[in-house]
Wavefront OBJ file of the C-alpha trace (Angstrom):
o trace
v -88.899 65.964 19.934
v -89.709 68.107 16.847
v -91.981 66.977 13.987
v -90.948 68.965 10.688
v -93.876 68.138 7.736
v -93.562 69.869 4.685
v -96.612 71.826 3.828
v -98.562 69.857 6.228
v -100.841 72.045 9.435
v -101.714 69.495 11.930
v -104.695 71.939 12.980
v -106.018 70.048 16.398
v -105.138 66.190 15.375
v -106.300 63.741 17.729
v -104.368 61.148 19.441
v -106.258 58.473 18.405
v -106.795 57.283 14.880
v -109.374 54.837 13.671
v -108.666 52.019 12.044
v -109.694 51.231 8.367
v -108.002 48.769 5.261
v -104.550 50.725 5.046
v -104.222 52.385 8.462
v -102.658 51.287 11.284
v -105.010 50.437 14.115
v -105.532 53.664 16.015
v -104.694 54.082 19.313
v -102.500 56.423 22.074
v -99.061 55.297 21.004
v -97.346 56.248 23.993
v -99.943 54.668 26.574
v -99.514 51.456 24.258
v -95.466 51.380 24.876
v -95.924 50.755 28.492
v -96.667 46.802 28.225
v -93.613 46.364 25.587
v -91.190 48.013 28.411
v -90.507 50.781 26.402
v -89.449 53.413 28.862
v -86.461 56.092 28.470
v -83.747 53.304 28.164
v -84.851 51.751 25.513
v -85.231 54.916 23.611
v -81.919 55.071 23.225
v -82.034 53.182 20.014
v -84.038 55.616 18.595
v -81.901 58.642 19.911
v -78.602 57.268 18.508
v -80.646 57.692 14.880
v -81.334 61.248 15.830
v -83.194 61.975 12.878
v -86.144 60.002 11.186
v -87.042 60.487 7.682
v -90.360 59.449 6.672
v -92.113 59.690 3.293
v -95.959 58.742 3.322
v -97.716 59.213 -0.138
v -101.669 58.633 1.322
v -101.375 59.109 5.264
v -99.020 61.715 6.250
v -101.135 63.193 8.947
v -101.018 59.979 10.323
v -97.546 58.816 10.284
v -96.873 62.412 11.396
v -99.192 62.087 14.597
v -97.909 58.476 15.601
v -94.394 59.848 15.591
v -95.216 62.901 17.373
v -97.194 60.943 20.721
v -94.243 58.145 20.099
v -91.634 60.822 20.467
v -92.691 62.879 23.200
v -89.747 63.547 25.392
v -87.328 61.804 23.983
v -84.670 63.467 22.088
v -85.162 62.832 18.134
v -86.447 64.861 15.337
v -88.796 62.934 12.358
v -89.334 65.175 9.105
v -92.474 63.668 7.344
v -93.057 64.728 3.830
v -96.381 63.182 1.302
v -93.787 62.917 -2.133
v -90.790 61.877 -3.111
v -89.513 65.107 -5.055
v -85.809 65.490 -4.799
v -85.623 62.671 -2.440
v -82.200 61.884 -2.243
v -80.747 65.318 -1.622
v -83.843 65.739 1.538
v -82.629 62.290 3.312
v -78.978 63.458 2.972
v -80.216 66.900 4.096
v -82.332 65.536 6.930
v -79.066 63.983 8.346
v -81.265 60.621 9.161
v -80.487 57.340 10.033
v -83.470 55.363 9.577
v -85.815 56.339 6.801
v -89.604 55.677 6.701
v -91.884 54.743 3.358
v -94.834 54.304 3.989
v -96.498 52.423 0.761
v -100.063 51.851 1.929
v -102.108 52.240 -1.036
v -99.115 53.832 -3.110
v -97.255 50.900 -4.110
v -95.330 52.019 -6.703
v -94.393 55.520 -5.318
v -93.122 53.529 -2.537
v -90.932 50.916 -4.478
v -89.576 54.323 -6.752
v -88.938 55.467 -3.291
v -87.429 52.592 -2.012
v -85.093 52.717 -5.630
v -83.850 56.166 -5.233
v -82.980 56.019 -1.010
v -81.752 52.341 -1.038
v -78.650 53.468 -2.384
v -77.924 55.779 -0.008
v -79.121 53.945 3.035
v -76.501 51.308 2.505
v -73.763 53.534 1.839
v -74.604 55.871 4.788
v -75.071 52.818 7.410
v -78.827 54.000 7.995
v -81.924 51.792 7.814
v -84.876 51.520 5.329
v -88.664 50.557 7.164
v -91.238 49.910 4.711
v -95.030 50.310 5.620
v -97.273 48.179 3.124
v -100.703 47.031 2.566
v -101.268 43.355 3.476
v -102.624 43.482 -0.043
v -99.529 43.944 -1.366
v -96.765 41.606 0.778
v -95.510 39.997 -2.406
v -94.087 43.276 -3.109
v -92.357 42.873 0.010
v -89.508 40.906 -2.543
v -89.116 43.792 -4.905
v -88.835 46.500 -1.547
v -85.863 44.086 -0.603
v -84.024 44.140 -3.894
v -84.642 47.975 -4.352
v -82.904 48.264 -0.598
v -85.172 48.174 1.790
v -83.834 47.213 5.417
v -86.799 46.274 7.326
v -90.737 45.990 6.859
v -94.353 45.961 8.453
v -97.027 44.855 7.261
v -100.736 46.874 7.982
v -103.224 47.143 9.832
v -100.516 47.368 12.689
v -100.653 48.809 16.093
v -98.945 52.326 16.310
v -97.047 50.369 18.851
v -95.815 48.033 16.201
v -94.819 50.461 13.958
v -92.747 52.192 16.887
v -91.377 49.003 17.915
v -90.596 48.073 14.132
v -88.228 51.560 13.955
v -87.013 51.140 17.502
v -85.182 47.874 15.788
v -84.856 50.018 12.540
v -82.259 52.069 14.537
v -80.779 49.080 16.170
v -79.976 48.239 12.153
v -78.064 51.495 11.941
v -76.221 51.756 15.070
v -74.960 48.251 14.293
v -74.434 48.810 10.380
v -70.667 49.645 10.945
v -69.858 47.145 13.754
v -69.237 43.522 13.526
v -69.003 41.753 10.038
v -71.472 40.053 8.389
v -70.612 38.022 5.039
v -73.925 38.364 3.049
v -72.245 36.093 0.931
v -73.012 32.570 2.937
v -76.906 33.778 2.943
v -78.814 31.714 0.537
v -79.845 33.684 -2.644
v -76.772 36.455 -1.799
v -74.292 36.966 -4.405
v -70.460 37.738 -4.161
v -71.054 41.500 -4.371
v -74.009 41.565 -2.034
v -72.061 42.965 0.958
v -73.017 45.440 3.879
v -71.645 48.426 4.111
v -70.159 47.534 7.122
v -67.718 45.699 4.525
v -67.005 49.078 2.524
v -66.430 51.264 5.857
v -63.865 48.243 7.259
v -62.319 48.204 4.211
v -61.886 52.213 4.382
v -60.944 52.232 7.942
v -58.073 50.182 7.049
v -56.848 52.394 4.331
v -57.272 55.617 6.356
v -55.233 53.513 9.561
v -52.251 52.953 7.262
v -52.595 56.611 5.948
v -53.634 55.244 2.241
v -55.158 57.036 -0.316
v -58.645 56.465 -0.729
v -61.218 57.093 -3.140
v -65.024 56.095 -3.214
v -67.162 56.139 -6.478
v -70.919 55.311 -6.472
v -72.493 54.097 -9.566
v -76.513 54.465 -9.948
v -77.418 52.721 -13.176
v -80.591 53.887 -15.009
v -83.141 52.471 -17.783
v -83.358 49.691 -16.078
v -87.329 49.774 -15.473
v -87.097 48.825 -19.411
v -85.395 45.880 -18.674
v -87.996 44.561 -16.006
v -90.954 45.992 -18.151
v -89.701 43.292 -21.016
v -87.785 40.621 -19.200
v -88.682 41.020 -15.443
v -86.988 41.408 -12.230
v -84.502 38.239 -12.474
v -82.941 39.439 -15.582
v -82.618 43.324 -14.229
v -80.857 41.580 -10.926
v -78.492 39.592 -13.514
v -77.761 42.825 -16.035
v -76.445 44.502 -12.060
v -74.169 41.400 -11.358
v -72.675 41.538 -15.205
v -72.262 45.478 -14.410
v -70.358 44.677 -11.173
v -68.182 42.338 -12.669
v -67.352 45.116 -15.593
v -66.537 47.467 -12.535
v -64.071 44.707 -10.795
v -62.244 43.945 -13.740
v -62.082 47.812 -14.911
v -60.754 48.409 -11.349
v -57.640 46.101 -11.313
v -57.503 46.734 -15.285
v -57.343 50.215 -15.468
v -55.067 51.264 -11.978
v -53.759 47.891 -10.703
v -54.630 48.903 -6.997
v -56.198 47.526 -4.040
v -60.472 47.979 -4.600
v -63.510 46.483 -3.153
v -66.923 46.564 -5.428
v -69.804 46.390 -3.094
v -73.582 45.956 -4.550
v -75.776 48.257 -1.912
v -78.955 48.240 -2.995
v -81.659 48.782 -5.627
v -79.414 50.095 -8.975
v -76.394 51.340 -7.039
v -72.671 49.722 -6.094
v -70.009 51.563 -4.882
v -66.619 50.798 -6.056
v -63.370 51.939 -3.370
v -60.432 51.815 -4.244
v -56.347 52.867 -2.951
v -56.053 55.930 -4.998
v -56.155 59.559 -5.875
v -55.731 62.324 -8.526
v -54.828 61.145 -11.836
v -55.317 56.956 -11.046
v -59.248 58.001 -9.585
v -60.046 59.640 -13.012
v -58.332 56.721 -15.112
v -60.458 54.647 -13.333
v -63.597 56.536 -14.172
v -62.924 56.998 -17.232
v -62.438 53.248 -17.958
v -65.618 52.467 -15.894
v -67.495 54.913 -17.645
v -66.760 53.458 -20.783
v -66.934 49.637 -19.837
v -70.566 50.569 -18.531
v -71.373 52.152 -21.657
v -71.226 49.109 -23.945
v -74.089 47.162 -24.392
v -75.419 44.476 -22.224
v -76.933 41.218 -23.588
v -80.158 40.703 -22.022
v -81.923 37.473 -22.949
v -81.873 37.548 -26.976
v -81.034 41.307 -27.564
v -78.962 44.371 -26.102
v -79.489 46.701 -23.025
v -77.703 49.901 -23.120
v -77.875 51.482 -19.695
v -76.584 54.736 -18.089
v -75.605 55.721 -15.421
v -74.157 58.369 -12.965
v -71.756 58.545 -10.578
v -70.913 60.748 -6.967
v -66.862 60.340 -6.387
v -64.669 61.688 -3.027
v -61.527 61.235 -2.081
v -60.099 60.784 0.997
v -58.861 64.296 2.593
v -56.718 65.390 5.664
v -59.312 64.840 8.431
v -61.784 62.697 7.028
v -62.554 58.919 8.622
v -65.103 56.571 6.644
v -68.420 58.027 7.727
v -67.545 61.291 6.324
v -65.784 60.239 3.231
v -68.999 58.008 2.253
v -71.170 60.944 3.570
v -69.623 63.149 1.018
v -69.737 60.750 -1.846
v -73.680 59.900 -1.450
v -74.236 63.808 -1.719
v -72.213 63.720 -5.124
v -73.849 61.259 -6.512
v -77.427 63.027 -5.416
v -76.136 66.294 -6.982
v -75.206 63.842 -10.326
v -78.610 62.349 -10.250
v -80.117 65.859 -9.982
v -78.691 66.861 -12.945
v -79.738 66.671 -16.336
v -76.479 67.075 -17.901
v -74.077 66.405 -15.416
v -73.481 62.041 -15.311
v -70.630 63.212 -12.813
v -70.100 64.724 -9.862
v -66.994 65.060 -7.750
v -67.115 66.061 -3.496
v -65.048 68.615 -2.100
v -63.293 68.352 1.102
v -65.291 69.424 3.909
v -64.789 73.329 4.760
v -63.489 74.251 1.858
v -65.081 76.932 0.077
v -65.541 74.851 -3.094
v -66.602 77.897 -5.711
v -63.587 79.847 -4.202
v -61.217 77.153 -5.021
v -62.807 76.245 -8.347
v -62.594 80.096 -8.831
v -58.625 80.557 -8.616
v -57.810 76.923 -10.725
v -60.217 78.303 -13.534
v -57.877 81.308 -14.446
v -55.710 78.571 -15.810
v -58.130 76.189 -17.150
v -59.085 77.183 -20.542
v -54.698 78.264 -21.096
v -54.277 75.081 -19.997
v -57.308 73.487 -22.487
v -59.317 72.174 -19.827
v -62.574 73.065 -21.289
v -64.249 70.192 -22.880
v -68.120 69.729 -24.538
v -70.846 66.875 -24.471
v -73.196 66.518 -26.616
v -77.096 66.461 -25.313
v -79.387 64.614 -28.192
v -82.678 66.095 -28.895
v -84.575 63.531 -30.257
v -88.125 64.118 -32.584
v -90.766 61.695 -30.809
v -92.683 60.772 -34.477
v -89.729 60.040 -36.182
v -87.406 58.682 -33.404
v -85.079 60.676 -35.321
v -81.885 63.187 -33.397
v -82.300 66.853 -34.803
v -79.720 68.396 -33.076
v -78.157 68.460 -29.792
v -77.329 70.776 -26.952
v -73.542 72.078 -26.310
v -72.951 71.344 -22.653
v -69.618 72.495 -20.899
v -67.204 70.213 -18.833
v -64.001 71.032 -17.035
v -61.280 68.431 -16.890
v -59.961 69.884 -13.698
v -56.864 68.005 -13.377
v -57.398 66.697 -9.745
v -61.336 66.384 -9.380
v -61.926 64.850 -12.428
v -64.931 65.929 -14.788
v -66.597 68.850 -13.605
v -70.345 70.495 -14.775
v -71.170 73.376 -16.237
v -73.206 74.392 -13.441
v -69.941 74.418 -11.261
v -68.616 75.458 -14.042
v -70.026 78.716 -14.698
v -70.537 79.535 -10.986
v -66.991 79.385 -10.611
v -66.398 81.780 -13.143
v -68.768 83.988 -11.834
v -66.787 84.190 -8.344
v -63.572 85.075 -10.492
v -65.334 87.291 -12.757
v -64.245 85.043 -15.382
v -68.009 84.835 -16.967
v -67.520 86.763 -20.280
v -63.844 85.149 -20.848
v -65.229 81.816 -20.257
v -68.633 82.065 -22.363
v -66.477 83.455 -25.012
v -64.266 80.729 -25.374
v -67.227 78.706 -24.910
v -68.861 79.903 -28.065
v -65.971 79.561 -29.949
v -65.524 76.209 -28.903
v -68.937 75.101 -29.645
v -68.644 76.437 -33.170
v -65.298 75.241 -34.186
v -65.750 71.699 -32.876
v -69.590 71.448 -34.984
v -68.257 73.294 -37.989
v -65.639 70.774 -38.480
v -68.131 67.612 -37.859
v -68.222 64.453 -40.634
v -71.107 64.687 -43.289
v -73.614 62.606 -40.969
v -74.004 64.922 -38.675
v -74.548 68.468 -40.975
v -78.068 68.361 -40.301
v -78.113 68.333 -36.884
v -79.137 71.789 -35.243
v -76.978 72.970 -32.405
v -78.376 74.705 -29.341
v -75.673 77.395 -27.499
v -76.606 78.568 -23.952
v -75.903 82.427 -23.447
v -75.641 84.113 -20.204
v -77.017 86.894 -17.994
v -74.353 88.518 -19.097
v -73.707 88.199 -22.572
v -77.377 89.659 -22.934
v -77.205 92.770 -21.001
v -73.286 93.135 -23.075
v -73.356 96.317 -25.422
v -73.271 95.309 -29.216
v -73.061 91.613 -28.323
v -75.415 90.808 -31.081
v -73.245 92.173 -33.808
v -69.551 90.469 -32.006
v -72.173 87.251 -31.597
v -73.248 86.925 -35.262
v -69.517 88.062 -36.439
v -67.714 84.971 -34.271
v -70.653 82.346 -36.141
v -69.919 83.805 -39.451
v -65.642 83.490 -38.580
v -66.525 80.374 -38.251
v -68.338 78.702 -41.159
v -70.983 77.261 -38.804
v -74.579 77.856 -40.835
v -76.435 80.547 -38.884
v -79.868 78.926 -39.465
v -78.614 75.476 -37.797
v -78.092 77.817 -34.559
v -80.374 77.596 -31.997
v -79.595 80.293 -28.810
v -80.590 79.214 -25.319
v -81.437 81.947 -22.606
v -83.075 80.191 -19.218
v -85.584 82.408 -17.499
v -83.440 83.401 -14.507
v -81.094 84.669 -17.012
v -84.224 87.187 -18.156
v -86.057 88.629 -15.635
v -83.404 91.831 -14.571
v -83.939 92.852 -18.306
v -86.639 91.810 -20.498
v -86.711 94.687 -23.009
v -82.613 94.440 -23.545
v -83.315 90.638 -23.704
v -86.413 90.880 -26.289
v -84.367 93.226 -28.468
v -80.718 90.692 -28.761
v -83.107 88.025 -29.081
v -85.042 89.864 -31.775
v -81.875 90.794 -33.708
v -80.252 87.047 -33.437
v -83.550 85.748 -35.060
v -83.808 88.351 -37.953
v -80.367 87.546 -38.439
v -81.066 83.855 -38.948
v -80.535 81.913 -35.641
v -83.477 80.231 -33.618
v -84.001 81.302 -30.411
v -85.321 78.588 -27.181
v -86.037 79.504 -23.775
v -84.911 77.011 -21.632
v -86.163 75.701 -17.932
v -89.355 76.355 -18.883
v -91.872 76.859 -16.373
v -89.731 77.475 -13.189
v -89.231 81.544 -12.900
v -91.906 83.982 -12.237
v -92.704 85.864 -15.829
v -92.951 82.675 -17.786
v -96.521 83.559 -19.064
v -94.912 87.125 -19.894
v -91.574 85.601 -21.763
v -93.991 83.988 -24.175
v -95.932 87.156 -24.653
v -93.004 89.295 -25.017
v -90.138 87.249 -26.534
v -89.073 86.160 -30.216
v -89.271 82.437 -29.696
v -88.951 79.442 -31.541
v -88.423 76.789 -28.978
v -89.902 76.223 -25.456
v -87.709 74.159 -23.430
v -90.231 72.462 -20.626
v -88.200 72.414 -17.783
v -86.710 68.657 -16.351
v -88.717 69.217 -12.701
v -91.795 69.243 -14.245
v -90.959 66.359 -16.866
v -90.270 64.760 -13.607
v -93.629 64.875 -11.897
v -95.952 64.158 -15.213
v -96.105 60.742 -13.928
v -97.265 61.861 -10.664
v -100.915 63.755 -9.767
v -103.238 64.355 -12.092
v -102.810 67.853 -11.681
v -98.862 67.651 -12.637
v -100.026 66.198 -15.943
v -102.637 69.052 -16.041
v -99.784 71.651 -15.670
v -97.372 70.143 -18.365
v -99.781 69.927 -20.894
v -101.063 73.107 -20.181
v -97.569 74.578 -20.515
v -97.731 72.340 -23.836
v -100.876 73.645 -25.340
v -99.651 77.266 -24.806
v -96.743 77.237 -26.418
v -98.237 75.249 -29.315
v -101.063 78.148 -29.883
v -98.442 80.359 -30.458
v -96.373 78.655 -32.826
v -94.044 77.169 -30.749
v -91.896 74.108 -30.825
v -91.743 72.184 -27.611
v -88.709 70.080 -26.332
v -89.223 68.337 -22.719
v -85.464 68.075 -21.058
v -84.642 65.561 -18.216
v -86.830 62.294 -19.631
v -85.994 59.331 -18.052
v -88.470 57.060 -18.032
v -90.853 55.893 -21.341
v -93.679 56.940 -19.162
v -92.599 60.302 -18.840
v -92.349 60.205 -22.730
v -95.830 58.511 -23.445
v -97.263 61.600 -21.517
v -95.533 64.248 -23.268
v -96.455 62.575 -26.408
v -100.189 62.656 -25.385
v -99.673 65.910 -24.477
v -98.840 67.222 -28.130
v -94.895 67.389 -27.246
v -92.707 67.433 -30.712
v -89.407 67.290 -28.950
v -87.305 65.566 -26.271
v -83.929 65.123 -24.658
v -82.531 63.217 -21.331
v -81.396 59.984 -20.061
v -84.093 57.610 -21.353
v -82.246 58.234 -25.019
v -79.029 59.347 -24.205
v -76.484 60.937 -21.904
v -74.361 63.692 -23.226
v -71.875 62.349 -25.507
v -68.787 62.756 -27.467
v -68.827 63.391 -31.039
v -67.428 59.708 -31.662
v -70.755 58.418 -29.629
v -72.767 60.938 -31.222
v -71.872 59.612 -34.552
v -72.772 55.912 -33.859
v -76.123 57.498 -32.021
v -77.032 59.089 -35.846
v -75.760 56.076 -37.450
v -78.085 53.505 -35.795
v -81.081 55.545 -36.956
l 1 2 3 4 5 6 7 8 9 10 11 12 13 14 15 16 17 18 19 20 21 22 23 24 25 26 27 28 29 30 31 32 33 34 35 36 37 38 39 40 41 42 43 44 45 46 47 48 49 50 51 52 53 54 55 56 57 58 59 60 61 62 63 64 65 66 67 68 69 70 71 72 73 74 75 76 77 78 79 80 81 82 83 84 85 86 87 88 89 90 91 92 93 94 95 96 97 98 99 100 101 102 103 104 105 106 107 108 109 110 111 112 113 114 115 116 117 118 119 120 121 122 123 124 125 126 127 128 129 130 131 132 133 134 135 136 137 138 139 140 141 142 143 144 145 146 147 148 149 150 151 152 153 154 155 156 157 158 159 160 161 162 163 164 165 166 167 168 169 170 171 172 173 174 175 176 177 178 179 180 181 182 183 184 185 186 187 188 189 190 191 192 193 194 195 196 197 198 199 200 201 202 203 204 205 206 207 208 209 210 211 212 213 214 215 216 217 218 219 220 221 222 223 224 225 226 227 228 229 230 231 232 233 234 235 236 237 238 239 240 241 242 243 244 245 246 247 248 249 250 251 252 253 254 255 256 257 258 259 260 261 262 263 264 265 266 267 268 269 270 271 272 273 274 275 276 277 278 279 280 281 282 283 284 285 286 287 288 289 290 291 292 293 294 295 296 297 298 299 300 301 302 303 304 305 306 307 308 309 310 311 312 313 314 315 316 317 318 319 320 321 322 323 324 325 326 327 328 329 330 331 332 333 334 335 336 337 338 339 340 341 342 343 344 345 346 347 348 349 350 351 352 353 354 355 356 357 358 359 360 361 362 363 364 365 366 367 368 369 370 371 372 373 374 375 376 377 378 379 380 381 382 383 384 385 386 387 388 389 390 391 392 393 394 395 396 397 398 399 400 401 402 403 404 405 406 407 408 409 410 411 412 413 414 415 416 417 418 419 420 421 422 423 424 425 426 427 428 429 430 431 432 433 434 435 436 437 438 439 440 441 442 443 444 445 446 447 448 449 450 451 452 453 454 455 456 457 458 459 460 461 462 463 464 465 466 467 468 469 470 471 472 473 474 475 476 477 478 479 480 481 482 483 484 485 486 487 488 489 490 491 492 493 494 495 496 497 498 499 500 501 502 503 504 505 506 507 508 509 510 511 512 513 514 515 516 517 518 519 520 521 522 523 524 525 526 527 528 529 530 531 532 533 534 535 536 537 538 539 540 541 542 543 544 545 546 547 548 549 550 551 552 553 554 555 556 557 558 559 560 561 562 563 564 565 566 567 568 569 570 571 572 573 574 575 576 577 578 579 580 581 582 583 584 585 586 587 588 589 590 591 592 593 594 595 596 597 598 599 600 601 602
């Protein structure tokens, strides 16, 4: 067995652990397994999972011990990490089948835990153990709804907690066998189904050689709705947002389909198509989950993001569902990006992006969204961030992160941030009167700053245009600096003296960023979305964000905080002196039709 913890040295930990209000009652786990019959047979269980994921926000060394003394000679691997950073993408990177929180004394880390894997435990077939506090068993209801599998309460014996993932792994092996209609359980709803249900449903498809597609939906905002109207109501805005998806799905491409609720905020929707009928279908959902919900005696508007595959030569369920749970991680990793699409497995995907993209913009494939930036006093949107999508004709939406790494492999990067540009500034110049205040924010490249004379073609293609110069705001990230700074601190100097306003965005995430403020012409500091992430976290993450705050500030410095999500991410940027913000908890990137109705409810 290996243990892999994340910034975690053991040093000489004991085998035995004493017991206190949250631990487990210490003693030699694998002397203890001898009276339950636990011998190399009954491992198996546990080496069918392979892998064990376990997250444990107070106790790591702990957890990480009994797994170690549990493990010993037997043939699985547990990677034990203390936070739940980038969770998603580390469980579908750990290739586990039975995940671990551990929510002794952390109870709501653990539920936000529970939230973001439940999701992906159901889709994947895998199993969810939560570790809580006897304190805190009523929780044990919420852990359930969020997706949670099975649960132990503690003090426990390390023997119980063994035994407890021993049957956790009995829950995943048997996850894709016989059927079980959640439906005839008390309290279960119509879309309350196993994924079991889902993977049938596939195998069936892929047996008759069908078409297949799989789209996960992770609604978000919803921690408003159970802030003001509690748990009941968030379960009931889920079921109406189901029944949207059902209807959308015979509506919209008149197909066989199966909506499946799997856990927490996320549903998976399958259904017998591909190409053209899989985007329709998107594009109707995305819309139908866009309008506002009626929650008790007002309106919920929620967002959400989806991960989308479709079935390829080769593929059977597990790998088709595999591939869509890593979209929808990359979607919900994204600040821009509400969709992502999987490629086939083995395919270079950049390389194939690469050669379709030397058509694309001929072809008018190129679209934009619209990012709001809201000002926290007012409440009021100032302007909004350009953002890049490809309509790639088979895949669907694509990112401007694939995007522009695409073009990069075809050397397509000036042609492609040129037409960009232009885009960007015919599309804004020709926008109704409500929205000529609004300042827009255009990302440059690495490249289009180390370009001779691109200041002078830059300022020439704004003035073509009629777009107002001083409603310009230029975006460099940091990554996009650091080969260059003098070239970049002399374009960026020219673009301001010649009227634009000049951000640095992903703030706080390169090496230099201390020298970028000392050395740059700046008027905005972007705070980078990972660290907007974690303000709600240690007191030292709020320590470091309001730090970054303070700094700017002293030097004159707007600040904007990208990626918020959640009002107490915004409370704490507020307290922290932020003027600015963008991200999901106001609004995903839009259209300029939904950008108009944004400006016109202010």
């Amino acid at each position: 067995m290996s243990i892999i913890i994340d910034e975690l040295s053991t040093g000489g930990a004991s085998n035995k652990a004493e017991p206190d209000g949250n631990g487990l009652a210490g003693s030699d786990a694998a002397a203890r397994l001898a009276p339950m019959g636990w011998g190399a047979t009954d491992m198996e269980d546990m080496q069918t999972a392979t892998t064990l994921f376990a997250v444990s926000f107070r106790q790591r060394d702990e957890i990480a011990r009994i797994l170690a003394d549990a493990g010993a000679g037997a043939d699985w691997h547990a990677a034990v990490t203390s936070d739940a950073v980038a969770i998603e993408s580390r469980f579908l990177a750990s290739g586990a089948a039975v995940a671990l929180i551990d929510a002794r004394g952390a109870l709501d880390e653990g539920i936000a835990a529970t939230l973001a894997l439940g999701g992906l435990v159901a889709t994947n077939g895998a199993a969810l153990l939560v570790l809580v506090s006897r304190g805190d068993v009523e929780a044990i209801g919420e852990f359930f709804d969020a997706g949670a599998t099975q649960f132990l309460t503690s003090p426990a014996a390390d023997s119980e907690l063994i035994q407890a993932l021993r049957f956790a792994g009995r829950h995943a092996v048997r996850s894709s066998g016989s059927a079980v209609d959640r439906r005839r359980i008390p309290g279960a709803t119509l879309y309350d189904r196993e994924t079991g249900d889902v993977r049938r449903w596939i195998i069936g498809r892929i047996a008759a050689d069908c078409p297949v597609a799989v789209v996960l939906v992770s609604l978000s905002r919803l921690d408003i709705v159970n802030a003001a109207h509690g748990r009941p109501m968030v379960d009931a805005l889920i079921e109406t947002a189901v029944r949207r998806t059902e209807t959308i799905a015979h509506a919209a491409i008149d197909v066989d389909s199966m909506v499946a609720r799997l856990g927490g905020s996320e549903f998976a929707l399958v259904i017998e198509a591909s190409g053209a009928a899989v985007t329709a279908a998107i594009t109707a959902l995305d819309a139908a989950l866009a309008r506002p919900f009626a929650v008790a005696d007002t309106r919920a508007v929620l967002g959400c993001r989806f991960g989308v595959a479709q079935r390829q030569p080769g593929d059977d369920a597990a790998a088709l569902l595999r591939r869509a749970s890593e979209a929808l991680a990359e979607a919900k990793a994204s600040d821009g990006s509400v969709l992502h699409v999987a490629l086939p497995d083995g395919v270079a995907p950049i390389d194939a992006l690469a050669i379709d993209l030397h058509h694309a913009i001929e072809r008018d494939e190129i679209d934009l969204r619209w990012q709001p930036q809201v000002e926290i006093a007012s409440g009021r949107i100032t302007g909004v961030e350009a953002l890049a999508r490809w309509s790639h004709r088979t895949l669907g939406p694509l990112g401007a992160d694939t995007l522009f790494d695409a073009a990069d492999r075809a050397d397509l990067g000036i042609a492609l941030s040129d037409h960009i540009q232009r885009l960007v500034l015919a599309r804004a110049v020709a926008w109704p009167a409500a929205l000529n205040t609004l300042r827009v924010s255009l990302n440059l490249t690495a490249a289009d700053i180390t370009r001779p004379g691109f200041a002078a073609l830059f300022l020439a293609r704004i003035d073509e245009s009629g777009f107002p110069r001083g409603r310009l705001t230029v975006e460099i990230t940091e990554t996009g600096l650091i080969e260059d700074l003098a070239a970049a601190s002399a374009l960026l100097a020219e673009l301001r003296g010649a009227g634009c306003r000049v951000a640095i965005d992903d703030f706080g995430t390169g090496y230099s960023s201390l020298a970028y403020l000392k050395s740059l012409p700046l008027d905005y500091v972007k705070i980078d979305k990972s660290l907007v992430r974690d303000i709600d976290g240690s007191a030292r993450d709020r320590v470091v964000v309001a730090g970054a705050i303070t700094m700017a500030r002293s030097l004159g410095l707007a600040v904007i905080a990208e990626g918020v999500e959640t009002p107490s991410q915004l409370e704490l940027l507020t307290a922290g002196g932020c003027g600015l913000y963008q991200g999901f908890l106001f609004s995903e990137p839009v259209d300029e039709p939904a950008l108009l109705e944004l400006v016109g409810k202010e």
